[in-house]
C-alpha positions as CSV (number, residue, x, y, z in Angstrom):
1,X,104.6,109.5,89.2
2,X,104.0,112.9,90.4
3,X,101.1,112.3,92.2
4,X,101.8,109.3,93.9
5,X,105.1,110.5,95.1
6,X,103.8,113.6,96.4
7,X,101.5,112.0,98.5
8,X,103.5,108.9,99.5
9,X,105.9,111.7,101.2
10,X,102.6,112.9,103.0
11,X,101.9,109.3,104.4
12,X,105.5,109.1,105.6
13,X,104.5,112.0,108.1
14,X,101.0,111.8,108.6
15,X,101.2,107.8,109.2
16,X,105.1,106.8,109.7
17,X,105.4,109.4,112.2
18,X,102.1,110.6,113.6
19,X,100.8,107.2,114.2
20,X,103.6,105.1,114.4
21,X,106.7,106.9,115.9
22,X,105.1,106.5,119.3
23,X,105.2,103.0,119.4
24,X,108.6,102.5,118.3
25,X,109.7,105.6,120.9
26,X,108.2,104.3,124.1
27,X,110.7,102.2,126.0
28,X,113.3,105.4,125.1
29,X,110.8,107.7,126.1
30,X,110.0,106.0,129.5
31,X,113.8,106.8,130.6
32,X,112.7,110.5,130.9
33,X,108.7,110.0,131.5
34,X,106.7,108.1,133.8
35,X,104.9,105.8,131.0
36,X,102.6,103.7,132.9
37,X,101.0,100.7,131.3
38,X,97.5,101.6,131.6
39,X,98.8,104.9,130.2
40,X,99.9,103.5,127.0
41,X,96.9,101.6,126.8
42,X,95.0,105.0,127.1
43,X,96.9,106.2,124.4
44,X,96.1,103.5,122.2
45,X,92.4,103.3,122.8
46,X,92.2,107.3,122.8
47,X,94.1,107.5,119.2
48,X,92.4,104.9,117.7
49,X,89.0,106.6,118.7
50,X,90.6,109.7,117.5
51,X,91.6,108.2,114.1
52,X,88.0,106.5,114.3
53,X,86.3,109.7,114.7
54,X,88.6,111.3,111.6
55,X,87.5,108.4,109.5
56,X,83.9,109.4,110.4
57,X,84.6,112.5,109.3
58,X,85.8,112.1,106.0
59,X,83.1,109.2,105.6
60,X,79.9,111.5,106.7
61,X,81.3,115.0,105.6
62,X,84.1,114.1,103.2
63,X,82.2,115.0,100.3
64,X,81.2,118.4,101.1
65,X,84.5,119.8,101.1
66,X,87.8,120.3,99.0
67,X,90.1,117.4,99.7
68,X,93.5,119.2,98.7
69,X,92.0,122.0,101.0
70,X,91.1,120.1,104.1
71,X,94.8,118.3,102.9
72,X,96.9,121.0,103.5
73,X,94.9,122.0,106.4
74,X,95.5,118.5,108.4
75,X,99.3,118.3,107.3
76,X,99.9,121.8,108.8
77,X,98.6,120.6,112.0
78,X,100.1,117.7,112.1
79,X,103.9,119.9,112.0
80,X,102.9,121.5,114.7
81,X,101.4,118.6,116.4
82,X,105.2,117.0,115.9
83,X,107.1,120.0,117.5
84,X,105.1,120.0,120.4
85,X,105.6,116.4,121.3
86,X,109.5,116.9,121.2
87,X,109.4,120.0,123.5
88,X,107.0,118.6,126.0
89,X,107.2,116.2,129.3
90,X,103.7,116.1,130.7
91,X,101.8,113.2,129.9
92,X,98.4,115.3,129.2
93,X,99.7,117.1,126.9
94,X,101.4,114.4,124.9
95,X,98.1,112.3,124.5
96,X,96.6,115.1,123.6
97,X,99.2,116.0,120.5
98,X,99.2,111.8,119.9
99,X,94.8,112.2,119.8
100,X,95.7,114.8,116.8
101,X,97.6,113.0,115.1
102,X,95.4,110.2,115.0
103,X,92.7,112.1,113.6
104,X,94.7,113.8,111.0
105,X,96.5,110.6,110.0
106,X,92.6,109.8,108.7
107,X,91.5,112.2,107.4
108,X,95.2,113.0,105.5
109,X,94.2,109.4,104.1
110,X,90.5,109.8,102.9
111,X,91.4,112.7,101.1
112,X,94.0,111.5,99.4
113,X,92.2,108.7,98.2
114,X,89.2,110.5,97.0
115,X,92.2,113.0,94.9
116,X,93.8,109.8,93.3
117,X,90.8,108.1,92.5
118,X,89.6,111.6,90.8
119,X,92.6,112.3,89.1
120,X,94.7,109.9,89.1
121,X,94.9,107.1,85.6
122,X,92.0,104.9,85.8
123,X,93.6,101.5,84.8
124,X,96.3,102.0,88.0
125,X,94.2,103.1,90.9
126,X,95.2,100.7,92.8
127,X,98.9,100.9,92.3
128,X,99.2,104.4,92.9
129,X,97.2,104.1,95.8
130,X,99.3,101.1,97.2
131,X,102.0,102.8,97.1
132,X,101.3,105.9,98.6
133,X,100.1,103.6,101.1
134,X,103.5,102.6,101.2
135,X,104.7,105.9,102.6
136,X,103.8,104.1,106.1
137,X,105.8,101.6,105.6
138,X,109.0,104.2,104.5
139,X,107.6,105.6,107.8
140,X,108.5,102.3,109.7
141,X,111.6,101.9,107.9
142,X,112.4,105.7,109.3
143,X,111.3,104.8,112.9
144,X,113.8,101.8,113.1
145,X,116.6,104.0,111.4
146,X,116.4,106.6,114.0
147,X,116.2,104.0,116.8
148,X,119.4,102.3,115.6
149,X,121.1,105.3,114.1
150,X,119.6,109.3,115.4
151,X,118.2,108.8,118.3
152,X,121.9,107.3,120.1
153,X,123.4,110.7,119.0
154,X,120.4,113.3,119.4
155,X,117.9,112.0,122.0
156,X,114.1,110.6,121.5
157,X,113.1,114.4,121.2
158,X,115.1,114.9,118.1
159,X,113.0,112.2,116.2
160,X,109.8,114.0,116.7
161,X,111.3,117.4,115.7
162,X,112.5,116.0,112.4
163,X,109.1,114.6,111.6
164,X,108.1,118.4,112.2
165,X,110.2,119.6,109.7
166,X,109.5,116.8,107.2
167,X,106.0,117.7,107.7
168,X,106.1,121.3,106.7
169,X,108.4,119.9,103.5
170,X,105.6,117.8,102.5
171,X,103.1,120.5,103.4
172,X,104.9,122.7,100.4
173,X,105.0,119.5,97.8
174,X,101.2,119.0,98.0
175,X,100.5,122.9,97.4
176,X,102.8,122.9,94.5
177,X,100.8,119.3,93.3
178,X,97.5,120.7,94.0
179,X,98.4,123.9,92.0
180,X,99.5,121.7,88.6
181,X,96.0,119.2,89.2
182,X,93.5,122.5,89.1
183,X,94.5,122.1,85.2
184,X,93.7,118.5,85.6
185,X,90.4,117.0,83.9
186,X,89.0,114.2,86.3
187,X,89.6,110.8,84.8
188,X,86.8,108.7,86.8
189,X,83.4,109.9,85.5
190,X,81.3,106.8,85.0
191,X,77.7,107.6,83.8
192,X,75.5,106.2,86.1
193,X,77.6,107.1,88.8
194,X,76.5,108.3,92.2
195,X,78.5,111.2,93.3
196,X,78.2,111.2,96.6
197,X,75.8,109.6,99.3
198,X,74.1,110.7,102.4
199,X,75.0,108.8,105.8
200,X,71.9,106.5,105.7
201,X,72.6,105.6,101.9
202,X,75.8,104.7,102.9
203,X,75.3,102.2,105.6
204,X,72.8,100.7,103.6
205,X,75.1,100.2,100.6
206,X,77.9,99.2,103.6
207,X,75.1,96.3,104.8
208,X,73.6,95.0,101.4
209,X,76.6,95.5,98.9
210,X,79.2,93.2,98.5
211,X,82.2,94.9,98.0
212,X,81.5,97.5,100.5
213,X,81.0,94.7,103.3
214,X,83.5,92.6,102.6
215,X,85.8,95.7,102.8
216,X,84.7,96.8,105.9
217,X,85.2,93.6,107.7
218,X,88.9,93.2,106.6
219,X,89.1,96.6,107.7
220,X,88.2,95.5,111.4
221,X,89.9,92.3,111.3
222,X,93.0,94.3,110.1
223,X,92.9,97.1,112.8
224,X,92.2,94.1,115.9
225,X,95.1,92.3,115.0
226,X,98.3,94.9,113.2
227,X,97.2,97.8,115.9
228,X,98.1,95.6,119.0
229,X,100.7,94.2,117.3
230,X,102.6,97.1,116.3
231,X,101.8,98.8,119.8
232,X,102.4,96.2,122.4
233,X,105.4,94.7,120.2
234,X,108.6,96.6,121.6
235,X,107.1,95.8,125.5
236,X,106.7,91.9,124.6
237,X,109.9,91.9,122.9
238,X,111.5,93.3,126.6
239,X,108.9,90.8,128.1
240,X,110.9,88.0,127.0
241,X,114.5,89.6,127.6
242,X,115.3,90.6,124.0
243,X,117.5,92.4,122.9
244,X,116.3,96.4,122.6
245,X,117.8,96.6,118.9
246,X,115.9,93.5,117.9
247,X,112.8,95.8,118.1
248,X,114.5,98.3,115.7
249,X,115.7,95.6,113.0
250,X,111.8,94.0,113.2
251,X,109.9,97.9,112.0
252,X,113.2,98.3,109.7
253,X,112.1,95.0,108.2
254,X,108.4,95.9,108.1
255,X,109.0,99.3,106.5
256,X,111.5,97.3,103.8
257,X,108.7,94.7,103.5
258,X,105.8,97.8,103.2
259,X,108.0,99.6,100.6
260,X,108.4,96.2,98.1
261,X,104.5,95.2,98.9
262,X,103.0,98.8,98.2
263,X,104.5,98.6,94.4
264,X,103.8,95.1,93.6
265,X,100.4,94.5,95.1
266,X,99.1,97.2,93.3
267,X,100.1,96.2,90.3
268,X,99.0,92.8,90.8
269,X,95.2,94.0,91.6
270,X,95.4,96.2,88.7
271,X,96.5,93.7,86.0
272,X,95.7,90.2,87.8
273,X,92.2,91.2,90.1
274,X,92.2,92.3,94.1
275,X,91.3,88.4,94.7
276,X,94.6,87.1,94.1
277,X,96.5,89.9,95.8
278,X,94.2,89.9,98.9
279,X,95.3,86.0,98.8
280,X,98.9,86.3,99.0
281,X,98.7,89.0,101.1
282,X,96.7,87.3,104.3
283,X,98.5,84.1,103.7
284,X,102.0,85.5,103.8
285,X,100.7,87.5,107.0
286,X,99.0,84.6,108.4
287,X,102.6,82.2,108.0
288,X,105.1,84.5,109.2
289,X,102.5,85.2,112.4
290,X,102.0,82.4,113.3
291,X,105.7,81.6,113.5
292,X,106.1,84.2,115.3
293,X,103.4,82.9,118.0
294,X,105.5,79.6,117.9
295,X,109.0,81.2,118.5
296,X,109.2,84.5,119.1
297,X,112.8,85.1,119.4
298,X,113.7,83.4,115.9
299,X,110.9,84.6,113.9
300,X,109.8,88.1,115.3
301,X,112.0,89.5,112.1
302,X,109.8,86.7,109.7
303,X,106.8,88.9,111.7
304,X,107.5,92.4,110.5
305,X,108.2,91.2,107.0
306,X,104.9,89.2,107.3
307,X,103.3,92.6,108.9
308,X,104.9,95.0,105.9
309,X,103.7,92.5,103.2
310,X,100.2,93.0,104.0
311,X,99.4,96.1,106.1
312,X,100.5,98.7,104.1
313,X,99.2,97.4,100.5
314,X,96.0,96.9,102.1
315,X,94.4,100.3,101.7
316,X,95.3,100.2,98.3
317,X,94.2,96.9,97.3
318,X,91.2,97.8,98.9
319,X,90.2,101.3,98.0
320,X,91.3,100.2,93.9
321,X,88.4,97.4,94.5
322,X,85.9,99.7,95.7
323,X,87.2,102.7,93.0
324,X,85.8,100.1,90.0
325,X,82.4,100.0,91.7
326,X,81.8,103.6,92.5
327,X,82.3,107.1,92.0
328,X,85.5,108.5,93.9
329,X,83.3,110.5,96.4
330,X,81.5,107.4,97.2
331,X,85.3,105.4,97.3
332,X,86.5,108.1,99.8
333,X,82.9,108.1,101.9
334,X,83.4,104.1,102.1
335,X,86.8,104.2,102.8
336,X,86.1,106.4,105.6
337,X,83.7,104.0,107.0
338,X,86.6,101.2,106.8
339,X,89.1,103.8,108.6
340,X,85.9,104.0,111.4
341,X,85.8,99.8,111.7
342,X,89.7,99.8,111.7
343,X,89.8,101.9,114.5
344,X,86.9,100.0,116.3
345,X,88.9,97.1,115.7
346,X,92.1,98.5,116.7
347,X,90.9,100.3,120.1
348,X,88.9,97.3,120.8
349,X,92.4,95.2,120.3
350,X,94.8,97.2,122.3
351,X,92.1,97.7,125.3
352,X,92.4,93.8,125.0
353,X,96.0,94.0,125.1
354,X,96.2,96.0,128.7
355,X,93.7,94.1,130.2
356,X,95.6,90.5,129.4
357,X,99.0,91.9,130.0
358,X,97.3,93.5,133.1
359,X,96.0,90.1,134.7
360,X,98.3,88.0,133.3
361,X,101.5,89.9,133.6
362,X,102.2,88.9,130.1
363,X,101.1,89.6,126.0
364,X,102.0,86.1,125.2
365,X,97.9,85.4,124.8
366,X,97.4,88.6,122.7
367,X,99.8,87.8,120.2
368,X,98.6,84.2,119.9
369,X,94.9,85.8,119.3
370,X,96.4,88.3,116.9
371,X,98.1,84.6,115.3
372,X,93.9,83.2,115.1
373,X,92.8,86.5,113.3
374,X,95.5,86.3,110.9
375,X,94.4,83.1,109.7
376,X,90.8,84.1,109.8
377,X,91.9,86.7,107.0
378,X,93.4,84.3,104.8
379,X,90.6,81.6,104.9
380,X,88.0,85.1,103.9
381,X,90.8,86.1,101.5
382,X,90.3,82.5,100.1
383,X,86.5,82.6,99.8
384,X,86.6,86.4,98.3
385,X,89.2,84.7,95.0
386,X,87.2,81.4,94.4
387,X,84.1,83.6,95.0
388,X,84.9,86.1,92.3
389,X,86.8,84.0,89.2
390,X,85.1,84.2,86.3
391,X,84.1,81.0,85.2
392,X,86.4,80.5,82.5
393,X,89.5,82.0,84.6
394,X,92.0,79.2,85.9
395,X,92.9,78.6,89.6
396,X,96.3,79.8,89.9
397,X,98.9,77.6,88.4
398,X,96.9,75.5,86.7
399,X,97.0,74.4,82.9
């Protein structure tokens, strides 16, 4: 459990903080900064290209370079990335720390993946991998603690300075990790196996092959509809005259959601098929949303749970699906790729967002879009488990 400990701590400052804390921060941080609303839409369109252009990265270049290297490298920045948005005012300066972030929060990911899925036991890819994806979700869990708890006491700045610190903490825990794995033989060597594949190779596996398409549109679907979501939800939650603290209690309850799904959906790929976990995940997503769309102010707490359940375990699910059809350079290269779609999907989404809360004067339309997406997921979550049973393998439930 080494491993997936190690790295789960990295996600909870690379992704909890650097992409998330933000988000949760803004109506705090608006008492001491002009935030505009077509300024945080610039922030989410620019971070989303940032984290697009990381994935792009990692899925062009990935494979030319030492992942624990380029690792440590990313996490270091990202500390200092951390400190400078909780010493700074001017807004140019803090997109441009938020921009790093981004990117590093990407390419923090791909490598991680491409280290478990090298190293890491063969039969629980994806459980190790969903639950370092979990780290986000401790991340969330973090963000709403600090809202109801730090932040009263210390001030917005203090949150980002703490994820500065935590961040040179994990920074030390992944060079002692990556120390103990240079003894490590790799454990995914498949004969047969491409190693690694050049960008044209890759699209064209990315058009034609199964698996790698169905991947990457989940991937976009995801990012259009949990990006917006988690950006625009604090502002729609004022919208409607909510209390501030409901906002906290909602990403507490997507990061205690996150922490339970990253353990068990793994586990349920790994020992019952990605199928059936995709399955509960979208549907679960797609109920509690679309309560949420009905009744916002009695079921924006069903939302985040929805949210947790399915957003974190994701990348796991996923990148344990693709890791049992190629090598763990190739796993890494399309999982980049996916990161690059996701961010389409979520730039695309949040650009959306400011332009309908813009004209409209309220989100009310995005979240019900977000609601139609979510369903989307489930009925292709639906096709991709009937699709691949084997055809002596019962529905589910049946005798």
């Amino acid at each position: 459990m080494r491993m997936p400990i190690t790295f789960g701590f990295s996600q909870i400052v690379s992704n909890g903080f650097g992409l998330y804390l933000f988000a949760a921060l803004v109506p705090l941080m608006q008492t001491s900064i002009d935030i505009s609303t077509w300024f945080l839409a610039i922030v989410g369109a620019s971070t989303q290209i940032a984290y697009l252009s990381g994935a792009m990265l990692v899925g062009t270049f990935g494979q030319r370079f030492d992942s624990g290297k380029v690792l440590m490298v990313s996490m270091a920045i990202t500390s200092v990335m951390l400190g400078v948005v909780a010493t700074q005012s001017h807004q140019a300066v803090i997109l441009g720390a938020l921009i790093v972030l981004a990117m590093n929060a990407a390419i923090c990911w791909g490598c991680i993946v491409e280290l478990v899925t090298r190293y890491g036991l063969v039969g629980r890819t994806a459980t190790n991998l969903a639950f370092i994806a979990s780290g986000s979700a401790w991340g969330y869990g973090v963000n709403g603690l600090l809202i109801l708890l730090f932040i009263p006491l210390f001030g917005w700045r203090s949150a980002w300075a703490l994820g500065g610190v935590l961040g040179i903490l994990a920074l030390v825990t992944i060079f002692v990790l990556l120390k103990r794995l240079q003894t490590v033989e790799e454990t995914h060597l498949v004969a047969g196996d491409v190693l690694a594949m050049g960008v044209k190779q890759l699209l064209r596996t990315i058009v034609k092959e199964r698996p790698a398409f169905l991947s990457c549109l989940i991937f976009f679907s995801v990012g259009f509809a949990t990006i917006p979501f988690s950006t625009w939800l604090n502002l729609y939650l004022a919208e409607l005259s909510l209390p501030s603290a409901l906002g906290g209690y909602t990403w507490s309850m997507i990061g205690l959601s996150g922490m339970v799904s990253g353990l068990l959906a793994g586990k349920l790929s790994d020992y019952k098929g990605h199928g059936i976990a995709l399955l509960l995940m979208f549907l679960g997503f797609a109920l509690c949303i679309s309560a949420f769309t009905y009744d916002p102010s009695r079921f924006v707490l069903v939302a985040g749970f929805g949210y947790g359940l399915m957003y974190f375990a994701i990348w796991g699910v996923i990148s344990g699906w693709l890791n049992k059809q190629y090598s763990s350079k190739v796993t890494m290269q399309i999982n980049g790729i996916g990161m690059v779609v996701f961010g389409t999907g979520g730039a695309l989404g949040n650009l959306l967002a400011g332009a309908i809360q813009e004209f409209t004067g309220s989100l009310a339309m995005m979240y019900s879009l977000i609601a139609v997406i979510s369903v989307l997921l489930a009925i292709l979550s639906a096709y991709i488990y009937m699709t691949e049973r084997t055809p002596d393998e019962p529905l589910v439930g049946a005798f």
